[in-house]
N, C-alpha and C positions, 0 to 999 in steps of 0.2 A: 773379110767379114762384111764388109758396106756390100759387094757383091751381091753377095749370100740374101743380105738382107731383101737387099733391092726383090732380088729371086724370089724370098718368098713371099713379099708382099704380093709379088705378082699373080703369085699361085691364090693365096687368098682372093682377092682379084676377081681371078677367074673361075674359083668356087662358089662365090657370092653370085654372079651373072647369073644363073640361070641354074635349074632343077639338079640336084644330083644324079649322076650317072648310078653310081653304085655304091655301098656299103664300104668295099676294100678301097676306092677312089679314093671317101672320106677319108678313110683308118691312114692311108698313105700321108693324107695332104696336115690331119690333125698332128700325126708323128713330124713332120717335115718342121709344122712350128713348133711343137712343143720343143724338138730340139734347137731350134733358131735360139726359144727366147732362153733357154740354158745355156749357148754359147756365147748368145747377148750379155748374162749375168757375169759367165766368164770371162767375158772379156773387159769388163768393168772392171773385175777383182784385179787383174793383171796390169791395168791402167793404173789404177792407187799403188799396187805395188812398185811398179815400175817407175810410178812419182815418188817415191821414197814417203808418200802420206801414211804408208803403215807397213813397219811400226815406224811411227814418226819419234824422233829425240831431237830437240829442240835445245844447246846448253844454254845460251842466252839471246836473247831478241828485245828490240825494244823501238820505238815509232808513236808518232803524232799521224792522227786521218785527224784532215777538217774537210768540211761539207762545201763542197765545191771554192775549195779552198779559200773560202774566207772563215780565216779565224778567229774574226772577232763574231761570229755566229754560232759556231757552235766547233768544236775542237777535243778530242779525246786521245790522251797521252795513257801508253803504259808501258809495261815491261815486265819479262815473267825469264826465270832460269828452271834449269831441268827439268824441262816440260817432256810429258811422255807420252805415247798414246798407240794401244793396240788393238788388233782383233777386229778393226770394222770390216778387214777383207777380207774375213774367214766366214765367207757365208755359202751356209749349205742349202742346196737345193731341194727342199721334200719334197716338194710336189706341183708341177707344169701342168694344164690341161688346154687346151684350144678347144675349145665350142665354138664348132662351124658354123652353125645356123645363127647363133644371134652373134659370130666374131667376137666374141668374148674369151679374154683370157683369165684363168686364174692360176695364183700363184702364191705358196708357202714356204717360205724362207727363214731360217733360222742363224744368227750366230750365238756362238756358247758361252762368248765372255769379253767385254768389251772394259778396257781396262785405261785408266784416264790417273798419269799423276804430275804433280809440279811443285819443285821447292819453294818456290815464291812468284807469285803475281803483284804487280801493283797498275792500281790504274784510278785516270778522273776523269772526266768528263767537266769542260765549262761549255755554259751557252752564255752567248752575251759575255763573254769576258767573265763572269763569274763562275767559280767552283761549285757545281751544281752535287759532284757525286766522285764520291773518293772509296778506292774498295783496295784492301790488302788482305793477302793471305795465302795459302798453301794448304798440301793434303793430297789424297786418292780418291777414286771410287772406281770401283765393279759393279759390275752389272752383267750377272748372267741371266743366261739363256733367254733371249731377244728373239719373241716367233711376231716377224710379220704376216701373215694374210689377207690377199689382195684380189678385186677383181678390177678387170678393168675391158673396154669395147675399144673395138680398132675400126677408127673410119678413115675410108678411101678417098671419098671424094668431097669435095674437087679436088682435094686435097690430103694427106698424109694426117693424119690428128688421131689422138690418143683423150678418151674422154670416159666418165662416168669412172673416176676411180674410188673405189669404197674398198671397205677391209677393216682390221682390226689391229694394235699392237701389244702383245703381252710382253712381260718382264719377269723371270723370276728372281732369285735372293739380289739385294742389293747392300754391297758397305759401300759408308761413305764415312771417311774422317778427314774432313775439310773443316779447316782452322780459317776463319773469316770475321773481317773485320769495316764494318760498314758504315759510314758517317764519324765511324769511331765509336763506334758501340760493337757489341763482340754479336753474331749472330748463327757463329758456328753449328748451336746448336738446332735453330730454326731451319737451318738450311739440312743438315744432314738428317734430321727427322722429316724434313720435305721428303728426301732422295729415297728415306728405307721403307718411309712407310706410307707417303702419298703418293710415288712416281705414278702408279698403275694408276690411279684413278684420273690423275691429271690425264695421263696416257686416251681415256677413255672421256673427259669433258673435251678434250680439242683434239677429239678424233679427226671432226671436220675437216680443220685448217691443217692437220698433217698432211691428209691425205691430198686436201690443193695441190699444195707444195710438195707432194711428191708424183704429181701430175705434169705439174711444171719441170720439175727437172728431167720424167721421163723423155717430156714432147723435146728438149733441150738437147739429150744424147739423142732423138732419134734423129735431128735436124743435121747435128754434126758428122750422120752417117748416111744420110742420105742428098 
């Protein structure tokens, strides 16, 4: 696959250089990536799989992170049983396109059901030696049908880079009966009225900062394969 990649970078490349020959050159070289970044996709899906990340079943876990390990700074303990989590590597490909002239890709991705559950959580947070945030609880949520749409431009030089990514993400039904309990006040119900009936919009005020960060981690896999 890095091969491959390498390959069709190059052919982009050599598209970009100078005027097109012909129509069927194009048709050749657009096909060439459009399947690249579908193998790309799948090969991503077969890497989670392959890490046992999905479906992930977690019985119990439990660990302290402090912040450059001093923990009289800041320190977050927790611990959670039958943690579950499915469906984020079941992602279907609608629709690949390469635009040759402005090296642009776009791309439509959908998965159908992304399924998250756990008996129990607990967790605090201190900074400074004190107990800042203490959170306990349990529950599910679903969340189908997950359509990303994405464009995004491929620059060559001087270097490899991946830039201008925009798009959109929609959600459709969502449950969530998450039992939650925060500072010691019960907030179950804020939270899962957050999930049914504000996701999308949230989805839609920090489009922005999504999409950063999924700029970021593409440049990340491309670094690792090239």
């Amino acid at each position: 696959m890095k091969a491959t990649f390498v390959f069709a970078l190059a052919i982009i490349a050599s598209a970009s250089a100078g005027p097109q020959r012909s129509s069927e050159l194009a048709l050749q070289q657009r096909n060439l990536l459009e399947d690249l970044v579908k193998g790309f996709i799948q090969l991503i899906i077969e890497s989670v799989q392959a890490s046992g990340l999905d479906p992930l079943y977690v019985e119990s876990a439990e660990g302290t992170y402090s912040f450059f390990d001093l923990e009289d700074v800041f320190t977050a303990t927790g611990s959670l049983s039958e943690f579950n989590f499915e469906g984020g590597s079941n992602i279907i490909v609608n629709d690949v396109n390469f635009h040759l002239l402005s090296r642009a890709i776009s791309i439509n991705l959908s998965v159908p059901k992304l399924q998250l559950s756990v008996g129990s959580f607990v967790g605090t947070i201190s900074v400074f030696g004190r107990d800042e945030l203490e959170v306990d609880g349990s529950g599910r949520v679903v969340i189908e049908n997950v359509n990303v749409v994405a464009r995004l431009r491929v620059g060559l030089l001087p270097n490899i880079n991946i830039r201008d990514v925009t798009g959109t993400i929609t959600v459709g039904d969502v449950e969530s009966d998450l039992n939650i309990i925060l500072f010691g006040e019960e907030v179950s119900d804020r939270v899962n009225d957050f999930l049914i009936n504000k996701l999308s919009e949230a989805l839609k005020t920090y489009n922005t900062q999504i999409f950063e960060f999924f700029e970021r981690a593409i440049i990340f896999l491309i670094d690792s394969l090239v």
